[in-house]
Wavefront OBJ file of the C-alpha trace (Angstrom):
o trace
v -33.255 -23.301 -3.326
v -31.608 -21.845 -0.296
v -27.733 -20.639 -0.733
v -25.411 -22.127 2.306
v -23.293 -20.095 4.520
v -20.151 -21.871 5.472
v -18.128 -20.242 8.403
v -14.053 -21.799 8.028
v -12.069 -21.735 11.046
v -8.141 -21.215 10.428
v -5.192 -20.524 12.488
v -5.026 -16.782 10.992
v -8.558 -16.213 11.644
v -12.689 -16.718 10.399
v -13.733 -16.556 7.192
v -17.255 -16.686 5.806
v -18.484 -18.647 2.745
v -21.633 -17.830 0.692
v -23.308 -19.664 -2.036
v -25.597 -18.977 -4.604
v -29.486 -21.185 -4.414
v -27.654 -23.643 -6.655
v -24.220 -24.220 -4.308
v -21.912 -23.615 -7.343
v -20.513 -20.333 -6.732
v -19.335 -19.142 -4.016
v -18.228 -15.418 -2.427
v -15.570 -15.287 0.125
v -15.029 -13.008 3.109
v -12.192 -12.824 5.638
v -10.487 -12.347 7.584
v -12.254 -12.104 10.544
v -11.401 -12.567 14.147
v -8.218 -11.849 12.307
v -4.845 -12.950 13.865
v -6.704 -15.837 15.958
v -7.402 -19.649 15.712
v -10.751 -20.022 15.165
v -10.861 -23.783 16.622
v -14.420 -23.628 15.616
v -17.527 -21.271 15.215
v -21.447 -21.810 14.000
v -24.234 -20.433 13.472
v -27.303 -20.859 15.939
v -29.875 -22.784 14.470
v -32.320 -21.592 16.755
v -31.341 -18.005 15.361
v -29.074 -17.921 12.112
v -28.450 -14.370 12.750
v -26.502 -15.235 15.938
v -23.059 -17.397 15.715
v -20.608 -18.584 18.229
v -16.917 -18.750 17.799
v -13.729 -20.643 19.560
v -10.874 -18.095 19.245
v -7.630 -18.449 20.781
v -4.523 -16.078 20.432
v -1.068 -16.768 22.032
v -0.962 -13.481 23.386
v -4.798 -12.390 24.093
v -6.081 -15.887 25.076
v -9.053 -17.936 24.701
v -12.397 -16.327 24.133
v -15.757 -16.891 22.697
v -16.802 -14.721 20.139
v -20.461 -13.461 18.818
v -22.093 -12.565 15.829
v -25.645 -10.929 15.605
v -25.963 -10.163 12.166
v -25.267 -13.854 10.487
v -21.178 -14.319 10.759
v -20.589 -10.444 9.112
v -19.059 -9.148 11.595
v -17.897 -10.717 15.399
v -16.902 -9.018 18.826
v -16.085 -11.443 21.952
v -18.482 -12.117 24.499
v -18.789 -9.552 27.888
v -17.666 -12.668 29.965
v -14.414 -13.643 29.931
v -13.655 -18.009 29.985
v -12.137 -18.925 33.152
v -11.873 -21.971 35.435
v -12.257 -20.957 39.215
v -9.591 -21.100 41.611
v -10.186 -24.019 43.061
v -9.996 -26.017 40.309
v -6.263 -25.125 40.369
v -5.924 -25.106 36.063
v -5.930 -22.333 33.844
v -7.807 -22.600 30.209
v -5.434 -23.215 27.882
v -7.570 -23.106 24.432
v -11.179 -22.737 23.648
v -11.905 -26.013 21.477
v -15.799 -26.353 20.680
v -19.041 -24.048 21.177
v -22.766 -25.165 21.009
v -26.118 -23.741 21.154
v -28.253 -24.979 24.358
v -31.953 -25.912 23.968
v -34.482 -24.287 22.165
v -36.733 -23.087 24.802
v -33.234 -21.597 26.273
v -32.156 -18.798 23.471
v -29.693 -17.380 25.778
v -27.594 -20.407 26.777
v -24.770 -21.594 25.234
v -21.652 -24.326 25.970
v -18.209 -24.061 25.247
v -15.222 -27.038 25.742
v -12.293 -26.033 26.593
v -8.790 -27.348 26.948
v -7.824 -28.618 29.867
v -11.001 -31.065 29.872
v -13.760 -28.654 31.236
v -17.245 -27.919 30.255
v -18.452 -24.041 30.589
v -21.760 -22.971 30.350
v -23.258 -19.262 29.987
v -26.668 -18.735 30.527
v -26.655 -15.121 29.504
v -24.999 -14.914 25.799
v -21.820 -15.295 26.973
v -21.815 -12.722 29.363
v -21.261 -15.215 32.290
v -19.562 -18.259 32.147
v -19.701 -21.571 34.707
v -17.441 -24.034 35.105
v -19.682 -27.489 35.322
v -17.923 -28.914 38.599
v -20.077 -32.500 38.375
v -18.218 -33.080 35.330
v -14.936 -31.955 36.388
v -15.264 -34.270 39.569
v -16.601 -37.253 38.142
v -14.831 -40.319 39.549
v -13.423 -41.773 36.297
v -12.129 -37.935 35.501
v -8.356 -39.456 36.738
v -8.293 -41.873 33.330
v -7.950 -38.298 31.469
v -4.448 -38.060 29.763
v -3.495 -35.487 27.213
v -3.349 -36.336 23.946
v -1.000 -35.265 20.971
v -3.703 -32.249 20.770
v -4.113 -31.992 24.523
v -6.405 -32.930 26.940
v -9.803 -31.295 25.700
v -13.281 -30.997 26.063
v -14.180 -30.693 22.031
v -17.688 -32.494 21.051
v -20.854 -31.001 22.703
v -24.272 -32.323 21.797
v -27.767 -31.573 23.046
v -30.739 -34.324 22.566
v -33.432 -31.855 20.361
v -35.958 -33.907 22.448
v -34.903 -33.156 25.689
v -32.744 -30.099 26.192
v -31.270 -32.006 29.828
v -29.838 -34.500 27.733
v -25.988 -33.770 26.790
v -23.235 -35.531 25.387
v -20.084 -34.629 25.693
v -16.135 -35.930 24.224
v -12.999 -35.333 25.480
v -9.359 -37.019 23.852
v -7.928 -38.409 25.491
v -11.297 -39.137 28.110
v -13.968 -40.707 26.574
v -17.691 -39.791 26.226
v -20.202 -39.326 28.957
v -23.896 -38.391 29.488
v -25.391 -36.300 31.118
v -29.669 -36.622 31.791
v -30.334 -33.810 34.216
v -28.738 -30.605 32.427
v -25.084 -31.352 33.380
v -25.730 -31.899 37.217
v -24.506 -35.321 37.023
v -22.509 -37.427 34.462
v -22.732 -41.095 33.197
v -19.300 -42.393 30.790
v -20.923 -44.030 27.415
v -17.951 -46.003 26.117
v -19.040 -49.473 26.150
v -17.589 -51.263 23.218
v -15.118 -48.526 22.306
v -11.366 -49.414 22.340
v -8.021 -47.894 23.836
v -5.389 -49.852 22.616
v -2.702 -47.808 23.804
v -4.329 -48.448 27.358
v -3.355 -51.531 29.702
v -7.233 -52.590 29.425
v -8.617 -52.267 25.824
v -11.937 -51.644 27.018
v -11.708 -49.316 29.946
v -14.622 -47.653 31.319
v -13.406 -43.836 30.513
v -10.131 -42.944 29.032
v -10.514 -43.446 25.220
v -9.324 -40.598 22.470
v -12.341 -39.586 21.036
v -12.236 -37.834 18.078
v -15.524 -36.516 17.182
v -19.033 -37.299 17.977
v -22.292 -36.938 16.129
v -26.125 -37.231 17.028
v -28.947 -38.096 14.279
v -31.404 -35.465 14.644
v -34.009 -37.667 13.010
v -32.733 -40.404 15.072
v -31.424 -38.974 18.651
v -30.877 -42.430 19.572
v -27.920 -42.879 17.342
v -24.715 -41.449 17.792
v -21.781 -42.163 15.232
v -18.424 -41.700 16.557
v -15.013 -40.925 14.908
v -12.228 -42.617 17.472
v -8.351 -42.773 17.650
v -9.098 -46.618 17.414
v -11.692 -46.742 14.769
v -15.072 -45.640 13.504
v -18.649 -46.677 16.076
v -22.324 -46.388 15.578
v -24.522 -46.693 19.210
v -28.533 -47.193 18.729
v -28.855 -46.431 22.370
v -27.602 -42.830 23.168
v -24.201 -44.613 23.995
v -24.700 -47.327 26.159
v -23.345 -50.055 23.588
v -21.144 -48.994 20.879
v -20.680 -51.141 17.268
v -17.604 -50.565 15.689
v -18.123 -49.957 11.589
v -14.435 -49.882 10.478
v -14.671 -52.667 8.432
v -14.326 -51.369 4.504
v -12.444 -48.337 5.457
v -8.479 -47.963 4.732
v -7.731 -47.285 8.585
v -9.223 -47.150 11.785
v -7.943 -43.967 12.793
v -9.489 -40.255 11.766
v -10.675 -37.138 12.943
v -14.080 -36.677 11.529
v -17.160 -37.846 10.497
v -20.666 -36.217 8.814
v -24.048 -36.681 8.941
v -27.184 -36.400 6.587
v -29.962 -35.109 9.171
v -32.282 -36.431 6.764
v -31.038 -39.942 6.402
v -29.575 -41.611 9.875
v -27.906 -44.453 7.958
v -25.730 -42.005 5.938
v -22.551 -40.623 6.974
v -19.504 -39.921 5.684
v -15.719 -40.102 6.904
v -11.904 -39.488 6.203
v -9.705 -42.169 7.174
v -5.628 -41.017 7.980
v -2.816 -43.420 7.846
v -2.238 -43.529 11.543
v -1.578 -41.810 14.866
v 2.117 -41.067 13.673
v 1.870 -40.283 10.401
v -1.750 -37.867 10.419
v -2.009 -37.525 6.841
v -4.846 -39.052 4.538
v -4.041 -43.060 3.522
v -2.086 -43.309 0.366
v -1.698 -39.784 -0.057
v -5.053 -39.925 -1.712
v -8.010 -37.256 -0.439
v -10.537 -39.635 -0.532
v -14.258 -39.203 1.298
v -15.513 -42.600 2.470
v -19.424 -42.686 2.447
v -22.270 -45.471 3.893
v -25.653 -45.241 3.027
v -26.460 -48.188 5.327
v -25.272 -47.254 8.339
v -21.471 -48.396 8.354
v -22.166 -51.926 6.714
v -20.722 -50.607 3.749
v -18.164 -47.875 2.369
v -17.584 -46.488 -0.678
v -14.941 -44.161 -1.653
v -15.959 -40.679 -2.896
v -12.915 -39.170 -4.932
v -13.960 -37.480 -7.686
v -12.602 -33.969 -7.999
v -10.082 -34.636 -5.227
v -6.275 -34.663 -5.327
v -5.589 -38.665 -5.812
v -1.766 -38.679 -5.520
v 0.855 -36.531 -3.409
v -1.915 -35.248 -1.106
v -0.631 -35.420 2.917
v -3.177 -33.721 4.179
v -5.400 -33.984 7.653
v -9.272 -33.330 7.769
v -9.425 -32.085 11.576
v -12.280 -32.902 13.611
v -14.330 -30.036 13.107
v -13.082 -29.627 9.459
v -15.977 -31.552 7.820
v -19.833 -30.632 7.945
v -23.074 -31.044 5.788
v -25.702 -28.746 5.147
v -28.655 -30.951 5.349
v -30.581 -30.035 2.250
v -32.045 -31.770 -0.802
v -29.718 -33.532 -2.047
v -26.937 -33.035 1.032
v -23.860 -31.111 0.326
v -20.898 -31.719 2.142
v -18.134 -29.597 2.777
v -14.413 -30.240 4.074
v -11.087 -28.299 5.080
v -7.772 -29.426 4.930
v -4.657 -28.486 6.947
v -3.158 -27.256 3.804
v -5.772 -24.434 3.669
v -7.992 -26.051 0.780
v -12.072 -25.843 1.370
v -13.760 -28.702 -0.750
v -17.768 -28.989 -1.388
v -20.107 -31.507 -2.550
v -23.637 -30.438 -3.350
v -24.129 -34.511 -3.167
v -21.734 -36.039 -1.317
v -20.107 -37.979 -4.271
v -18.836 -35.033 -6.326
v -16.266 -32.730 -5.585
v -14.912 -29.188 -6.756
v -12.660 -26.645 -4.254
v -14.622 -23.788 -3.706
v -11.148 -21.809 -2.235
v -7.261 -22.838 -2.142
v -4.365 -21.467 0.518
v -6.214 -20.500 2.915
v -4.411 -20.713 6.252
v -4.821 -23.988 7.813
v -8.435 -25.245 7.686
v -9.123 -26.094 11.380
v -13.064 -26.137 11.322
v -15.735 -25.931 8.877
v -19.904 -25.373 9.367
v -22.798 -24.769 7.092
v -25.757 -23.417 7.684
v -28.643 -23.388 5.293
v -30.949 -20.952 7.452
v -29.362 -17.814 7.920
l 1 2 3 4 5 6 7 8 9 10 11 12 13 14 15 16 17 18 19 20 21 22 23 24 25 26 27 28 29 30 31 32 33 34 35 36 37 38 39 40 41 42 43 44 45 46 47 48 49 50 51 52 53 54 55 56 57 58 59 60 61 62 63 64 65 66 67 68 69 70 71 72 73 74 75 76 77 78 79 80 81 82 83 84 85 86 87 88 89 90 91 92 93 94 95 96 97 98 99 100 101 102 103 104 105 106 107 108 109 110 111 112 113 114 115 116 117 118 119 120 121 122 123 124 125 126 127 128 129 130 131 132 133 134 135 136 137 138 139 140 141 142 143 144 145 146 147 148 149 150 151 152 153 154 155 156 157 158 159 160 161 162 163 164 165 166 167 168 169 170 171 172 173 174 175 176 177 178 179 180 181 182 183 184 185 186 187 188 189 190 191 192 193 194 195 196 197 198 199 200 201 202 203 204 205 206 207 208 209 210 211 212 213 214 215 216 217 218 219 220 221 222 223 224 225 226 227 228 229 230 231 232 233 234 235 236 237 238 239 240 241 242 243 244 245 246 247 248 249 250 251 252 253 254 255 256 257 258 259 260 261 262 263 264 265 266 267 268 269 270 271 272 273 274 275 276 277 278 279 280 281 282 283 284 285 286 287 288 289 290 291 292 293 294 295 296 297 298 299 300 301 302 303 304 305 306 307 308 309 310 311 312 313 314 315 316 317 318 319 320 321 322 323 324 325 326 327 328 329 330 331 332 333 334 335 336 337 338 339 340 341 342 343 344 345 346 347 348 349 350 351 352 353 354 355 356 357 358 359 360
């Protein structure tokens, strides 16, 4: 079987997690990119060899970072992020990178905060802002957040490499069919309470946002005001809250090889951003969201007020799927079947994204 490489964002820098063919031990390495937060990093799964990183450093700024040689060892990109002039902002944090297609091995995204969407076409030696995006008529509905106002969920159709999704909180999602040239918001169905209309056109907090490979059709989203399944790359949204502890959270994972199974993290609420009860507790559906049932073994089930943050939680896609999450008190829990649960690494600097990888 083939050992997983987990790469673990923190606010003091990257670390990199390797198992063993059987997931049950585990070698840690880190710090790397030391000093920054690593908002969130990957590894290409068009080449594992190559990985991406979202590094941000209150003196040195916002950069991408790459890795040739499977997460090892990182240096940041040639091109510097940057809006242009005339958009009249200034990046304030890199928040999310992604791979482009698969006939495109040199292009990659990255979301940044304020709200943009950059694209390099070149590695990362170039970056461009995506202006159609930027302008888009419903773009004056975006409000900051408690996080900001960012650009943080980036997501490519496997069938058709024009085909992106992207998230912003507080913004809503939107789609793009023609490679980012022009921009369609998918948030029929989704609700903004703390908005005048509940069901606004653009403007809702997204969380997170995830597409089924198997099914590219279906998209489950993670909202400030509950948890939403679409069958129809986002034109109609069902909300699948019901069963879970709270509608608001941060995250939510897929199995690639199952599109009705997914798993989630509820929190108490907006104010309080800690996990309900004070119990770690990993909600899971194996029907697609008609159902939830709570996943706690070998998880703290009393005095735990801790966050999952949106890119804290990933799977690994193998046979059976292990999942693997990060908490803001720097502990890095896996799964090797979604149900069971054992820390693979404790105080760690806050836990602000985790990925696995299976290929490299």
């Amino acid at each position: 079987m083939k050992g997983v490489t987990l790469l673990v964002g923190t606010r003091k820098g990257l670390f990199r997690v390797i198992s063993d063919g059987d997931r049950r031990r585990w070698t840690l390495e880190g710090p790397l990119i030391a000093g920054y937060e690593v908002y969130h990093a990957i590894l290409d799964p068009r080449d594992p060899s190559v990985g991406y990183a979202a590094a941000n450093h209150i003196v040195w700024g916002s950069h991408v970072y790459r890795s040739t040689n499977g997460g090892a060892s990182w240096e940041p990109t040639s091109g510097r992020l940057a809006l242009p002039p005339e958009s009249g902002r200034e990046i304030r944090a890199a928040w999310h990178v992604a791979p482009g297609p698969r006939d495109r091995l040199d292009t990659v995204y990255a979301g940044i905060e304020p709200a943009a969407l950059l694209v390099s076409e070149d590695s990362g030696a170039t970056w461009v802002w995506n202006e159609a995006l930027g302008a888009h008529p419903t773009s004056h509905t975006w409000q900051a957040a408690k996080g900001g106002l960012a650009l943080h969920s980036i997501l490519l159709d496997p069938r058709d490499g024009r085909r992106i999704y992207v998230a912003l909180s507080a913004g809503g999602s939107y789609r793009s069919e023609d490679g980012g040239r022009s921009w369609k918001p998918v948030n029929r169905g989704i609700r903004a309470d703390f908005l005048p209309e509940r069901y606004p056109e653009a403007g809702q907090c997204v969380h997170s946002v995830r597409l089924h490979p198997a099914r590219p059709d279906r998209l489950y989203q993670q909202n400030h005001c509950g948890t939403y399944l679409s069958d129809d790359r986002g034109e109609s949204w069902k909300e699948i809250s019901e069963g879970l502890p709270s509608d608001f959270g941060y995250v939510i994972g897929l199995d690639p090889a199952d599109p009705d199974r997914a798993w989630v993290v509820p929190e108490t609420s907006s104010h309080m951003r800690s996990v309900c009860d004070a119990r770690l507790r990993v909600y899971e559906t194996v029907d697609a969201g008609s159902r939830w049932v709570a996943r706690t073994d070998g998880l703290p089930q009393e005095h735990a007020y801790v966050s999952i943050l949106r890119e804290a939680l990933d799977t690994d896609g193998l046979d059976p799927c292990g999942v693997y999450l990060g908490t803001s008190t720097g502990h890095l829990y896996g799964s090797p079947d979604g149900e069971r649960w054992t820390c693979i690494a404790a105080h760690l600097p806050k836990i602000l994204s985790v990925s696995a990888s299976s290929a490299a």
